[in-house]
DRENGUKOL-881692 format. One line per field, with one value per residue: x, y, z of N, C-alpha, C, CB in turn; chain; residue number from 1; residue in three letters. Coordinates in nm, 2 decimals, padded with zeros to 4 digits. Glycine has a CB too. Layout:
<nodes>
nu	[X,...]
nv	[Y,...]
nw	[Z,...]
cau	[X,...]
cav	[Y,...]
caw	[Z,...]
cu	[X,...]
cv	[Y,...]
cw	[Z,...]
cbu	[X,...]
cbv	[Y,...]
cbw	[Z,...]
kette	[A,...]
nr	[NUM,...]
rest	[Ala,...]
</nodes>
This chain:
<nodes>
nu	[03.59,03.83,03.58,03.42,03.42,03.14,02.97,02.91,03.09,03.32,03.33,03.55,03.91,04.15,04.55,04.88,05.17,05.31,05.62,05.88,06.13,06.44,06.61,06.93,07.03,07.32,07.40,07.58,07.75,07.53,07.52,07.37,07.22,07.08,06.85,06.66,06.37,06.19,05.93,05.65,05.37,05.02,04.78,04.50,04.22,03.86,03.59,03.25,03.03,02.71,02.45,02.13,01.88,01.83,02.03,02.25,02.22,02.39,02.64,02.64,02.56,02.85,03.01,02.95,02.96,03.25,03.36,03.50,03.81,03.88,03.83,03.87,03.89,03.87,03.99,03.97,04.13,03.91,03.99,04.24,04.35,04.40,04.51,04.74,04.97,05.12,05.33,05.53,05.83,06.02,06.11,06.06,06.18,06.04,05.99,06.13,06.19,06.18,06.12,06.14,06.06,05.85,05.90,05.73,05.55,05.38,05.43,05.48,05.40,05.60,05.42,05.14,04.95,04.96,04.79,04.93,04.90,04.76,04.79,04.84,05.07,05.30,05.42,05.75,05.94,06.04,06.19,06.49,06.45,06.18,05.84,05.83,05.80,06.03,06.37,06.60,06.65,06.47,06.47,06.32,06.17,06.01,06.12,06.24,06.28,06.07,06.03,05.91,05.75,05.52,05.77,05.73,05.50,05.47,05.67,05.64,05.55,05.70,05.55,05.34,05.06,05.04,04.76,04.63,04.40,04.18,04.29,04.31,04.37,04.48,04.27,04.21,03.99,04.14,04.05,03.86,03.59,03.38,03.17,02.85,02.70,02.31,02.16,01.86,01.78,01.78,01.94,02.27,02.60,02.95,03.26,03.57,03.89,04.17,04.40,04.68,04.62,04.83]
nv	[10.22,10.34,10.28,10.56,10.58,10.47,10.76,10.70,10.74,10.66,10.40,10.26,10.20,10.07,10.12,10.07,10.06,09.83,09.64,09.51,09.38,09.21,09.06,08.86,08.70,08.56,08.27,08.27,08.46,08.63,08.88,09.06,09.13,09.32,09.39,09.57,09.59,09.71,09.70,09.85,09.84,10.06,09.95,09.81,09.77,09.83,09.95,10.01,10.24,10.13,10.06,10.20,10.01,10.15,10.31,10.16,10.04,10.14,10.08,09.81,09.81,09.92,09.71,09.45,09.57,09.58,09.35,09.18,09.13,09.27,09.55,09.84,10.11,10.45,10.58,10.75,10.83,11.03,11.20,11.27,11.55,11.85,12.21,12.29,12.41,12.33,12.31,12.11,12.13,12.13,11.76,11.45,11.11,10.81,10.61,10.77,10.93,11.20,11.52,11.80,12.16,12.39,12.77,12.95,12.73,12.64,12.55,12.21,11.94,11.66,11.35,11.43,11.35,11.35,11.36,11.26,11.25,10.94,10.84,10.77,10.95,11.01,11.23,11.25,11.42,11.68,11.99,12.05,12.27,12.34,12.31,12.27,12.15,12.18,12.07,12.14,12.42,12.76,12.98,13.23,13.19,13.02,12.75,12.45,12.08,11.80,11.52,11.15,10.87,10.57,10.51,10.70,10.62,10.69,10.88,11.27,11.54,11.87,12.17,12.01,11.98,11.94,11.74,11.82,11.80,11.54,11.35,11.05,10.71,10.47,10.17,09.83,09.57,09.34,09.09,08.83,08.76,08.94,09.02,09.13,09.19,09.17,09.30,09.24,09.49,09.59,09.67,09.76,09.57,09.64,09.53,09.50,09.41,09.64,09.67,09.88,09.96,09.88]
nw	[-12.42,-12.22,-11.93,-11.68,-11.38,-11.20,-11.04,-10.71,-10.46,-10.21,-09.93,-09.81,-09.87,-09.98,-10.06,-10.25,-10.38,-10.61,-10.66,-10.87,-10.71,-10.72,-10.43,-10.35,-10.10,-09.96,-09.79,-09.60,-09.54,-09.56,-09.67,-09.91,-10.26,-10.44,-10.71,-10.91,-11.14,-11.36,-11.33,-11.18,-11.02,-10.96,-10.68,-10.58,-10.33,-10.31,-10.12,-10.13,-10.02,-09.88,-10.11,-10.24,-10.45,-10.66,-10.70,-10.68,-10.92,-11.13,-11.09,-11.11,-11.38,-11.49,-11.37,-11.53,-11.72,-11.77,-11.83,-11.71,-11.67,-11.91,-11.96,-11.91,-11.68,-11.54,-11.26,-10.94,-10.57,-10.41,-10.22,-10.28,-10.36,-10.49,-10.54,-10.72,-10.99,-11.19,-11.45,-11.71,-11.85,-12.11,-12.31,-12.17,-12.10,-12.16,-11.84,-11.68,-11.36,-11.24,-11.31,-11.52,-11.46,-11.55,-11.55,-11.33,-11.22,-10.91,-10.57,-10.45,-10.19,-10.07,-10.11,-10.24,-10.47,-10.86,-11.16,-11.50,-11.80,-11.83,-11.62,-11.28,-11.01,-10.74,-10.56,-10.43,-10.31,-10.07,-10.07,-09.92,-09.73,-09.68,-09.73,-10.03,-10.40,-10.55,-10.60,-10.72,-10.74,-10.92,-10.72,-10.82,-11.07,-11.04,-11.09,-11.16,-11.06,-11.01,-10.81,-10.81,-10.81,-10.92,-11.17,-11.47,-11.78,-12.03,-12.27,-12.18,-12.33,-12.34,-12.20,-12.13,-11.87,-11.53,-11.33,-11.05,-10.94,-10.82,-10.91,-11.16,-11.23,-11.45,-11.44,-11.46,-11.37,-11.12,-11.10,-11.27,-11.20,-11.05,-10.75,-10.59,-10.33,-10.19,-09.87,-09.62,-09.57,-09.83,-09.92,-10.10,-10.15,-10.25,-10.28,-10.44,-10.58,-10.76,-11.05,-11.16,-11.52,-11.77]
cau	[03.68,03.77,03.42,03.43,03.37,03.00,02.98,02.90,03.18,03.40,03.36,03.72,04.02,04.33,04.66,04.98,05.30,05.39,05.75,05.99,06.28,06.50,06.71,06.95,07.08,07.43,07.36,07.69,07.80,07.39,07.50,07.24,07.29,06.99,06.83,06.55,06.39,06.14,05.78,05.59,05.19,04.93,04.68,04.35,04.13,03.73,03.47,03.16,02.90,02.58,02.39,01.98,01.88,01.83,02.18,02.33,02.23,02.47,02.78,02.64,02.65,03.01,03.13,02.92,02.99,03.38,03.39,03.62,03.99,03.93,03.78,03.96,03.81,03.92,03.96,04.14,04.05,03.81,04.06,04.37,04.31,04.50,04.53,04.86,04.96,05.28,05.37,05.63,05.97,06.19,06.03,06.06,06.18,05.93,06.03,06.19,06.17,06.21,06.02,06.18,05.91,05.84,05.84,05.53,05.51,05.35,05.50,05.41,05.50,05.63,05.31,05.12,04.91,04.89,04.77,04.94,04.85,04.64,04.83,04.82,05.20,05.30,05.53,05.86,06.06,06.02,06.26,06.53,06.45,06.06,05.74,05.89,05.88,06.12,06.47,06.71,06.49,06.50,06.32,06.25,06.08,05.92,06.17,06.29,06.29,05.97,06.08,05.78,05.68,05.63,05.84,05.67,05.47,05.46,05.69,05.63,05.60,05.73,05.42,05.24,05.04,04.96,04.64,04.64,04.24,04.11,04.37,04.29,04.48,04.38,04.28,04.10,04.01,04.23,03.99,03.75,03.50,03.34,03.07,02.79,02.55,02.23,02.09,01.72,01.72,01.74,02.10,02.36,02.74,03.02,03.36,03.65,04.03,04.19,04.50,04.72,04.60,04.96]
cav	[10.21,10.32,10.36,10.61,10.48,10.55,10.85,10.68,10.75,10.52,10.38,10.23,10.22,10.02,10.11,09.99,10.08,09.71,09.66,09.40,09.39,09.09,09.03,08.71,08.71,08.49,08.17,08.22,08.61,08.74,09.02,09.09,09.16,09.43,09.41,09.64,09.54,09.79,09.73,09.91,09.93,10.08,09.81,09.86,09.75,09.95,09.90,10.11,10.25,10.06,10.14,10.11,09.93,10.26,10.33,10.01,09.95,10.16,09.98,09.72,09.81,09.95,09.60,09.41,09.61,09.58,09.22,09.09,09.23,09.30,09.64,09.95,10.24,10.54,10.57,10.83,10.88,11.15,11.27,11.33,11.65,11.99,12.32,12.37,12.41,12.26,12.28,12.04,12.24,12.00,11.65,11.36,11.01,10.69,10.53,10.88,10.93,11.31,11.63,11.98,12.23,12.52,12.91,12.96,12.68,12.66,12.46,12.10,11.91,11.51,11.28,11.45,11.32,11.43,11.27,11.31,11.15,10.84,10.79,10.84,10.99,11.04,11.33,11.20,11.52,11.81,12.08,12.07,12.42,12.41,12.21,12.28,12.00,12.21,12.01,12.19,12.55,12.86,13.07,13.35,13.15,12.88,12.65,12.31,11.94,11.74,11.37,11.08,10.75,10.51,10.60,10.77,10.53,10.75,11.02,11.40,11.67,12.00,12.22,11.93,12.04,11.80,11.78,11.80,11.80,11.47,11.31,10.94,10.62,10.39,10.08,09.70,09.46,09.23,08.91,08.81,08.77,09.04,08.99,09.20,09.12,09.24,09.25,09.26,09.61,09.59,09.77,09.63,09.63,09.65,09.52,09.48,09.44,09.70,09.71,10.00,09.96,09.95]
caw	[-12.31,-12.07,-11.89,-11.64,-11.27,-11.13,-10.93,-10.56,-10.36,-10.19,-09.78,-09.76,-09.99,-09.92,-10.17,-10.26,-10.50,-10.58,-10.72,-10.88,-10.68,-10.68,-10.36,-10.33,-09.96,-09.91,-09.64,-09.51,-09.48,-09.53,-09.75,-10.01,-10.39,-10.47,-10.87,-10.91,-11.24,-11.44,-11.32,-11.04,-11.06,-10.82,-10.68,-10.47,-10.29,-10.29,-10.10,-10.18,-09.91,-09.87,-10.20,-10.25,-10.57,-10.77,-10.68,-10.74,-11.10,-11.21,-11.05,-11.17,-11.52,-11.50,-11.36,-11.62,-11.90,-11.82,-11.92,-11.64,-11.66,-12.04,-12.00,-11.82,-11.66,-11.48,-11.07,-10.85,-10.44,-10.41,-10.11,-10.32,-10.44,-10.48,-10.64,-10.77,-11.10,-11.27,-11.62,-11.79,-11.91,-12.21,-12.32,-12.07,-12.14,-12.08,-11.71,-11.59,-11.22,-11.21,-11.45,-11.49,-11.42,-11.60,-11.47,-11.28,-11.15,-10.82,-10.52,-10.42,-10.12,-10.10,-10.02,-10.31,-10.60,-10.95,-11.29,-11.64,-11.91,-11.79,-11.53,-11.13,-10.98,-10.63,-10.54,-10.36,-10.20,-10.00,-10.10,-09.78,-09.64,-09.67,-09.84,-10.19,-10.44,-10.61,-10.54,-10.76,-10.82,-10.93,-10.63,-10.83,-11.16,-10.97,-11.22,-11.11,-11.08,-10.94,-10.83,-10.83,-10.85,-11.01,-11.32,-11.65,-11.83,-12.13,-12.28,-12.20,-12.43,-12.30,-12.18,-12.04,-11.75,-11.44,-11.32,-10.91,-10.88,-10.81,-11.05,-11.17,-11.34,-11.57,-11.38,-11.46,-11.21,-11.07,-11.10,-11.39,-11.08,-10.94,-10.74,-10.53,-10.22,-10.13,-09.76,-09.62,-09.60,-09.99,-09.94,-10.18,-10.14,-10.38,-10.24,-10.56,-10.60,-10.93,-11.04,-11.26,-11.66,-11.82]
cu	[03.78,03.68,03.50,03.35,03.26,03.00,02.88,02.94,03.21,03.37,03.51,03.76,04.17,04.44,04.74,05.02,05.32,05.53,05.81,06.11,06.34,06.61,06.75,07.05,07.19,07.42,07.46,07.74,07.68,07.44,07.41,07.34,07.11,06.97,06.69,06.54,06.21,06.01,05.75,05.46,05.14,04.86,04.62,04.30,04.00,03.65,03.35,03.06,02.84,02.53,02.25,01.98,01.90,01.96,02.30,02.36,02.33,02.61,02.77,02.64,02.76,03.05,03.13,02.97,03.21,03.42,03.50,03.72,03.98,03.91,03.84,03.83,03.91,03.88,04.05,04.02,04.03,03.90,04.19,04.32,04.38,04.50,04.66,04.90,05.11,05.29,05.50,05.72,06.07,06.05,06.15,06.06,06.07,06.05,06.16,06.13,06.12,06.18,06.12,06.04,05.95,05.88,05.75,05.52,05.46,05.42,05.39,05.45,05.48,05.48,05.19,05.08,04.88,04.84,04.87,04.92,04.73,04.65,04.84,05.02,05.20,05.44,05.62,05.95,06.02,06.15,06.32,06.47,06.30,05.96,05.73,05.88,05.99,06.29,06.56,06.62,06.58,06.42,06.25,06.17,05.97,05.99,06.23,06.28,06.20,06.05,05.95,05.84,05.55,05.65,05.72,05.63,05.43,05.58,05.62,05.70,05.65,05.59,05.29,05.17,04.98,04.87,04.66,04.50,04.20,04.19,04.33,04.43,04.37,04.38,04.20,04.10,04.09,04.15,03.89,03.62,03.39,03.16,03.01,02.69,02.42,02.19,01.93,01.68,01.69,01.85,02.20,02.48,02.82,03.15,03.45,03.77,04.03,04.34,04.55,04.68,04.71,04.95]
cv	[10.32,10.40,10.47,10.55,10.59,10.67,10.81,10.70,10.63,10.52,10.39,10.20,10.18,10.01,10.09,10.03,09.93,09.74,09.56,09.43,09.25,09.09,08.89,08.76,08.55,08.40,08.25,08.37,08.68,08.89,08.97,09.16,09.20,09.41,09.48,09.59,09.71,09.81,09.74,09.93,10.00,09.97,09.85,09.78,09.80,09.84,10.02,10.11,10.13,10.16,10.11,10.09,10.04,10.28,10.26,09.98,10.04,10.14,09.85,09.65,09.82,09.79,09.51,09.44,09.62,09.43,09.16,09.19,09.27,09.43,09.75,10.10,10.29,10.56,10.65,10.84,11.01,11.24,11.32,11.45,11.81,12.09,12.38,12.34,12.43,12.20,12.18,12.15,12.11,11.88,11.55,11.25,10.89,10.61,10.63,10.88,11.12,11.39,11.73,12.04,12.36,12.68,12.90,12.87,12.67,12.53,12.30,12.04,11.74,11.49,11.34,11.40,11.38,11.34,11.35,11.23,11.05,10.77,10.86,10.86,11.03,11.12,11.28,11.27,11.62,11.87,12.06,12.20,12.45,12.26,12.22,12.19,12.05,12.17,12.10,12.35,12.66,13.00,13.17,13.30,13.06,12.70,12.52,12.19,11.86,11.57,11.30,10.95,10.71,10.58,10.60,10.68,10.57,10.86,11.11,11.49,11.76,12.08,12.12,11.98,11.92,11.83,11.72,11.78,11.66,11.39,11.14,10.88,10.57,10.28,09.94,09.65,09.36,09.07,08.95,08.80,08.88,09.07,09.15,09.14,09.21,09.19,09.23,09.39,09.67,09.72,09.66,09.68,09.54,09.63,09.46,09.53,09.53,09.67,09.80,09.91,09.96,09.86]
cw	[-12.31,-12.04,-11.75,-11.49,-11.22,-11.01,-10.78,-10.47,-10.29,-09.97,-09.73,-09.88,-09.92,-10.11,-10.15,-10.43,-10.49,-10.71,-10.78,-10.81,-10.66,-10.57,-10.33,-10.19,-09.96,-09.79,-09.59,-09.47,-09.45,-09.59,-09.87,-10.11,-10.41,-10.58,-10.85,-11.07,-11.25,-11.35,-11.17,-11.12,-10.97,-10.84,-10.53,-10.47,-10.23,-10.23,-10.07,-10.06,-09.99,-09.96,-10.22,-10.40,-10.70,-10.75,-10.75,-10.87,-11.16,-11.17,-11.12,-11.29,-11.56,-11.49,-11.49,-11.71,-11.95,-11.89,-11.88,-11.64,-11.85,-12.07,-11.90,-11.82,-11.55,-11.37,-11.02,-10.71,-10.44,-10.30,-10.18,-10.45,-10.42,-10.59,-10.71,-10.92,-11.13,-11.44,-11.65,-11.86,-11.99,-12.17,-12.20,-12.12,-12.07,-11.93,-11.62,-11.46,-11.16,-11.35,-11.40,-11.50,-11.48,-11.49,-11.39,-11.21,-10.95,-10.72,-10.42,-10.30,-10.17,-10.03,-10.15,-10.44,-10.69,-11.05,-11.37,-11.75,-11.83,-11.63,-11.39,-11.08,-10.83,-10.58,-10.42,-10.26,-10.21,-10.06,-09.91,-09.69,-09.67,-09.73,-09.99,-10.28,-10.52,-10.56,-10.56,-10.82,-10.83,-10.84,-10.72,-10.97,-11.13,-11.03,-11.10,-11.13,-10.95,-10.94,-10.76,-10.81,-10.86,-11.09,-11.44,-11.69,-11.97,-12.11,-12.28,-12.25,-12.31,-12.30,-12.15,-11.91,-11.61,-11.35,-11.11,-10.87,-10.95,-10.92,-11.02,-11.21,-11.40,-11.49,-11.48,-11.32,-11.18,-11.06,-11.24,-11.34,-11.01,-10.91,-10.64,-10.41,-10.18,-09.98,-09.73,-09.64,-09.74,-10.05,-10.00,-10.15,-10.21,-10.30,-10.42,-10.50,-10.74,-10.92,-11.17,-11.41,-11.72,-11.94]
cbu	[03.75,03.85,03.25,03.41,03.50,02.92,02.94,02.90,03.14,03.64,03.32,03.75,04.01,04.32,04.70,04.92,05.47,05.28,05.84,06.04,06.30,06.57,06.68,07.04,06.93,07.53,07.38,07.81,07.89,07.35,07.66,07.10,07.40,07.03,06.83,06.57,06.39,06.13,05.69,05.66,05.06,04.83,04.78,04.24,04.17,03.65,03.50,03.08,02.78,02.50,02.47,01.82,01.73,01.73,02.20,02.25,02.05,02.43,02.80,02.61,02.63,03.09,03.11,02.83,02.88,03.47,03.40,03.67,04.22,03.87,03.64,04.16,03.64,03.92,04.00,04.25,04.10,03.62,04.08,04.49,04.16,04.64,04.48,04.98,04.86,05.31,05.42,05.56,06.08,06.45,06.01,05.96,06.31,05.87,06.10,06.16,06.33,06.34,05.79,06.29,05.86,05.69,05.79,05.39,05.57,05.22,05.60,05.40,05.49,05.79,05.29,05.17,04.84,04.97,04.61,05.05,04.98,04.64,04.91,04.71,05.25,05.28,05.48,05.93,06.23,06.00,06.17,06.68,06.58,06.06,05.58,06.01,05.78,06.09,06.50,06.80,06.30,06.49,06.37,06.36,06.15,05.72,06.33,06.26,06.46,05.79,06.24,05.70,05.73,05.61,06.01,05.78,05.37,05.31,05.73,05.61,05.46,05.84,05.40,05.32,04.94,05.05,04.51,04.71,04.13,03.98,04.57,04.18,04.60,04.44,04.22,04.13,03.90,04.28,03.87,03.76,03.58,03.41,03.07,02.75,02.61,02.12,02.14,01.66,01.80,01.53,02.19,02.34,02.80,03.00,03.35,03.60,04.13,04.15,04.56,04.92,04.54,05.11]
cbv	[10.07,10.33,10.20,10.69,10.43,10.43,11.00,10.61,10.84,10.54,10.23,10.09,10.41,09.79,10.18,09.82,10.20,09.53,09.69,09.37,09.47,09.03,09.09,08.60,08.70,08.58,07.98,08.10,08.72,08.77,09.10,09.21,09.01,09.56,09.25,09.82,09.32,09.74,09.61,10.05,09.84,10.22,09.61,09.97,09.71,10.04,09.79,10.07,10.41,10.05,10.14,10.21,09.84,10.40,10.30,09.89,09.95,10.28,09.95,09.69,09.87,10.06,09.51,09.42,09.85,09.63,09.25,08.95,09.07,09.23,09.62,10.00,10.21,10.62,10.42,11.08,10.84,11.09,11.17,11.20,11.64,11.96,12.43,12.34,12.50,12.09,12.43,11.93,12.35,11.95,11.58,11.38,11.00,10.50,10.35,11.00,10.86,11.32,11.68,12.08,12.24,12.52,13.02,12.94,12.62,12.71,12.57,12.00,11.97,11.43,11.37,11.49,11.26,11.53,11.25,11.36,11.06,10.72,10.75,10.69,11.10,10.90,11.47,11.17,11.55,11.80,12.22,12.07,12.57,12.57,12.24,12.31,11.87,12.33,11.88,12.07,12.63,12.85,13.18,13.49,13.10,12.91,12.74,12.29,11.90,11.76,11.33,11.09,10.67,10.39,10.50,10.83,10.47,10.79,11.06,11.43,11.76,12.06,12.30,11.80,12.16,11.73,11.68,11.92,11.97,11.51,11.35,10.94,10.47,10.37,10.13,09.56,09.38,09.28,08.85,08.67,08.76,09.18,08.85,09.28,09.08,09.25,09.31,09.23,09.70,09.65,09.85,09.59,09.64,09.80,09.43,09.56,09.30,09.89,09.60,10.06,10.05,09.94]
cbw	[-12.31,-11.96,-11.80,-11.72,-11.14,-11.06,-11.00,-10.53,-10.27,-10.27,-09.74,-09.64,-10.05,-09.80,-10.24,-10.22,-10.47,-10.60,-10.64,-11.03,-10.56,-10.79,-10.24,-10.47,-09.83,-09.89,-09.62,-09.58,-09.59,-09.34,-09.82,-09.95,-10.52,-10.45,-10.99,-10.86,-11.25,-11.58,-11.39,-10.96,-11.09,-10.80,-10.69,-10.49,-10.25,-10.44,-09.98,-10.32,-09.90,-09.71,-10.31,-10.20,-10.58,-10.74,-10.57,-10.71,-11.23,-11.25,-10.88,-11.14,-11.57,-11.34,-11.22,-11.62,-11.92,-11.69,-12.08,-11.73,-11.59,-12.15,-12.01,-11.92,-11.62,-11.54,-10.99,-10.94,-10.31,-10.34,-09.98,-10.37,-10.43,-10.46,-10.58,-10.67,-11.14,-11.18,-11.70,-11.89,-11.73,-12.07,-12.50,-11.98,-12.13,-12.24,-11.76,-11.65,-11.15,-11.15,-11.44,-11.62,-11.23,-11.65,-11.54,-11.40,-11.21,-10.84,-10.42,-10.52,-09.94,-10.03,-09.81,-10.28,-10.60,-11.00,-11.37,-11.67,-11.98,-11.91,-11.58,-10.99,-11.08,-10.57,-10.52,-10.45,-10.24,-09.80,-10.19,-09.78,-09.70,-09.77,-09.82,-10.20,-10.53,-10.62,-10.58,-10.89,-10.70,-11.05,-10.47,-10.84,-11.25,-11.04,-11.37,-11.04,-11.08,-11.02,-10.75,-10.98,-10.80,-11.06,-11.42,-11.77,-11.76,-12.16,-12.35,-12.12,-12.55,-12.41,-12.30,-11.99,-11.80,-11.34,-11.47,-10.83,-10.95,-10.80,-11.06,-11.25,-11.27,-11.75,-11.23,-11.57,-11.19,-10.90,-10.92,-11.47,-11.00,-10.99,-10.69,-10.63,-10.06,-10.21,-09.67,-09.51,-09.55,-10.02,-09.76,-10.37,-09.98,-10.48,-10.10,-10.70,-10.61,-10.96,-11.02,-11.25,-11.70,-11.73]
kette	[A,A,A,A,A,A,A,A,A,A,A,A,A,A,A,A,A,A,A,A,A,A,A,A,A,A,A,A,A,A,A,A,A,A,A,A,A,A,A,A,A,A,A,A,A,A,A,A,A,A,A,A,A,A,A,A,A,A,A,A,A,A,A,A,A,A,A,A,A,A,A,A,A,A,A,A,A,A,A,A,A,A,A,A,A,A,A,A,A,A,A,A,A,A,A,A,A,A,A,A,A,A,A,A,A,A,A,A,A,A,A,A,A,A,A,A,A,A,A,A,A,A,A,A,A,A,A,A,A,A,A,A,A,A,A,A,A,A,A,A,A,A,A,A,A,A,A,A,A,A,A,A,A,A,A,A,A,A,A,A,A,A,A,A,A,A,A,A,A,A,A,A,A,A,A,A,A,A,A,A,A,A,A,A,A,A,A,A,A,A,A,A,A,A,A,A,A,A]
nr	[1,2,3,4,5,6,7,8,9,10,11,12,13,14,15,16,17,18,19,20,21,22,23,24,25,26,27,28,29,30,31,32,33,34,35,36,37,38,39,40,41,42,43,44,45,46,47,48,49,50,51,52,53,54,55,56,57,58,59,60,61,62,63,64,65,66,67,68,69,70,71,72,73,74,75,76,77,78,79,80,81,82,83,84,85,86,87,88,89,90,91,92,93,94,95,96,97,98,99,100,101,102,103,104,105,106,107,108,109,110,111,112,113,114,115,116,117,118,119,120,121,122,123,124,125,126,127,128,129,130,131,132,133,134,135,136,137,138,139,140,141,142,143,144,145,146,147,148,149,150,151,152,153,154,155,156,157,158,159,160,161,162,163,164,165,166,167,168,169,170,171,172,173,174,175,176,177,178,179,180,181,182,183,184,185,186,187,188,189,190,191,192,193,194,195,196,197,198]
rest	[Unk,Unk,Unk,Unk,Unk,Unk,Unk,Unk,Unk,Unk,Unk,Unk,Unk,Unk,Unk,Unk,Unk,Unk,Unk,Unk,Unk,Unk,Unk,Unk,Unk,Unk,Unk,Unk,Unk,Unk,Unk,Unk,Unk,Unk,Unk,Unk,Unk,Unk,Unk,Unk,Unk,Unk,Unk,Unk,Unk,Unk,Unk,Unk,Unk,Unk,Unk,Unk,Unk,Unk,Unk,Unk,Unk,Unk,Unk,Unk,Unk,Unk,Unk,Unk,Unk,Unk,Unk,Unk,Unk,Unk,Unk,Unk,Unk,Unk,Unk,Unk,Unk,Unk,Unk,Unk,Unk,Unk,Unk,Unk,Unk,Unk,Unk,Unk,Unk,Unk,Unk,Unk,Unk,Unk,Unk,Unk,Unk,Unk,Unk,Unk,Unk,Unk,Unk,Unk,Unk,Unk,Unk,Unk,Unk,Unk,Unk,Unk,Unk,Unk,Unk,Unk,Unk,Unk,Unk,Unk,Unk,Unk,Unk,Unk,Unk,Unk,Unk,Unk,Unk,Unk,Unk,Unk,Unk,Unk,Unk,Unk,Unk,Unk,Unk,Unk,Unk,Unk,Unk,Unk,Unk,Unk,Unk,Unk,Unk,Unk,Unk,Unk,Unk,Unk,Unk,Unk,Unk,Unk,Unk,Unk,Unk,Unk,Unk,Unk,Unk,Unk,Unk,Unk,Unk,Unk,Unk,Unk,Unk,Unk,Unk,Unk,Unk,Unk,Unk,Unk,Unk,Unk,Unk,Unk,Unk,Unk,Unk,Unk,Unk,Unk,Unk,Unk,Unk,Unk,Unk,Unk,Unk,Unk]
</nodes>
């Protein structure tokens, strides 16, 4: 573990940042008291083309061989994908929001997925005066400060590099369940919930 998810490609793909947030709302004025509490995962929903039986068996070893929610394997959408290249500058505390960025680095805009470590990250801010993710930069090094979510799920070293091409997380399945159907045509389909691996 973790297996590596079958190379089929995906139909449809519905995601989701879920959050803790506690709000207690006042009957009588309706002001709110705001607690944000630590945990944010990603959480999906796949559903796989129409696959023929030769196809199939090897989804259907992956699901098998994960053994319910006990077994994790690696997932990113085939659509988030990019060439830019961002080094880590100074180590990075666990459940940080925001990286310094090396020299060199090249520019990202908000909306933006990368991986590091095992994990999937979603770039937060445009630079005001362009598609920069550089907030606080140095124009002429490329140096700055990338802001994300969700927060860091591991410390980063210094000279970390983040991977913009086709970046994954670490996922399981969200049920112990997971089933498959065939039709007449002797086409099988693969619908599954995941959620983040943490």
């Amino acid at each position: 573990m973790p297996l590596s998810f079958p190379n089929v490609g995906i139909q449809n793909m519905s995601m989701r940042l879920k959050r803790v947030v506690a709000v207690a709302e006042s009957p009588f004025t309706l002001d709110t008291q705001v607690y944000t509490h630590q945990g944010a995962r990603w959480e999906a929903e796949v559903t796989l083309p129409p696959l023929t039986y030769a196809e199939a068996r090897s989804v259907e070893a992956f699901i098998v061989g994960l053994k319910g929610r006990e077994g994790t394997f690696t997932f990113g959408n085939p659509l988030h994908t990019d060439t830019a290249i961002v080094l880590t500058s100074g180590s990075t505390a666990i459940r940080s929001e925001t990286l310094t960025t090396s020299a060199g680095s090249t520019a990202v805009s908000a909306g933006t997925y990368f991986q590091l470590g095992s994990y999937l990250y979603l770039v937060t801010a445009d630079k005001s005066s362009g598609a920069l993710y550089l907030v606080t930069a140095d124009k002429s090094s490329g140096a700055g400060t990338l802001e994300f979510q969700p927060p860091l799920r591991e410390t980063i070293a210094t000279g970390q590099a983040l991977d913009f091409t086709q970046p994954k997380s670490l996922w399981r399945m969200a049920s112990n369940d997971v089933s498959w159907s065939t039709n007449e045509a002797s086409l099988q389909g693969f619908s599954f919930a995941m959620v983040e691996a943490l």
